[in-house]
N, C-alpha and C positions, 0 to 999 in steps of 0.2 A: 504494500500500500504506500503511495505515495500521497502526501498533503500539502495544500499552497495556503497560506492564510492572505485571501483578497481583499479582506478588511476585517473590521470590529463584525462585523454579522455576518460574515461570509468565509466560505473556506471550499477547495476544489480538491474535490479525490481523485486516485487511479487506484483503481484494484484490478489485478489479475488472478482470475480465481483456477487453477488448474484442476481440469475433469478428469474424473478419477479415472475414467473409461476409454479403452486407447481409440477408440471408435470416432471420439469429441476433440474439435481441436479448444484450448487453453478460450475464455472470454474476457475479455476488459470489459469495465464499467470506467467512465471518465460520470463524473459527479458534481454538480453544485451545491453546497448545501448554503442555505439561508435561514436563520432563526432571527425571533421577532418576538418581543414580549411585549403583550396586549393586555392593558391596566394592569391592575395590581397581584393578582392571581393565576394568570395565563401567558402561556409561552407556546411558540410554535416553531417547527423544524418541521423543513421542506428538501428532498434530495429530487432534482431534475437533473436528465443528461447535460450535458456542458461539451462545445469544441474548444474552450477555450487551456485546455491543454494540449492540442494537437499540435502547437510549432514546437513544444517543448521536449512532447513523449510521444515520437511517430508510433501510430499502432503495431505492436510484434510482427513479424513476418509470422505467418500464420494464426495468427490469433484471431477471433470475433470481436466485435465490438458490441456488447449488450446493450442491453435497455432497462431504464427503471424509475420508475417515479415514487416518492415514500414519502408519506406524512405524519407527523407527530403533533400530538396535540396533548399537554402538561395541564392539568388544573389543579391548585393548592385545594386544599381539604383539608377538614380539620383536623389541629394533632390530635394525637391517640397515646394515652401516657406519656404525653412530652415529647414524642415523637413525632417530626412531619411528615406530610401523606402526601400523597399527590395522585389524581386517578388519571392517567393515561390512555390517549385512541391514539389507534394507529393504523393506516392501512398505505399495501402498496400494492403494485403491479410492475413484476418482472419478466422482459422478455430476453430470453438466453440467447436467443438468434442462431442464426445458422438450419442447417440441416439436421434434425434428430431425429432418430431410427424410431418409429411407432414403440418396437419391442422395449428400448431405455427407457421411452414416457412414462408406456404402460404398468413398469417396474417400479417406476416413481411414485406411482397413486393405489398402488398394496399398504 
């Protein structure tokens, strides 16, 4: 994983995550992330793809380049024996891209 900090609220990932499967070639994710705290109790973090690493880290020779969008969403909650809480949403949608065998998918969702 590499990290850029592109300011106070922002920051740009690389991950290359290597498929355990010799069948899969290796994917990157290039990453934006942006958080934002909204009044006094809430906070948000948002991960979108980004080219804005691509003069720096040309894509691998044979790698994919993935896809993924992730949202977080923080709310303060009352403490609980002194302890702070916080409840948590989150949702994302990832796409691995490329070419993958029906038979890997379908092994994935057992």
């Amino acid at each position: 994983i590499k990290v850029r900090k592109a300011n106070d609220h922002c920051q740009l990932y690389l991950n290359v995550r290597k498929m355990s499967n010799f069948l899969l070639s290796d994917r990157e994710w290039r990453s934006k992330c942006i958080w934002h705290k909204k009044g006094s109790n809430e906070a948000w973090t948002v991960y979108n793809d980004t080219r804005e690493l691509d003069k720096e880290y040309a894509l691998e020779h044979g790698n994919v380049r993935a896809s993924a969008t992730t949202t977080w969403k923080f709310e303060e909650i009352k403490n609980e024996n002194g302890i702070p809480q916080c409840k948590v949403s989150f949702a994302s949608k990832v796409d691995i891209a490329g070419a993958v065998p029906t038979s890997i998918m379908n092994s994935l969702t057992k």
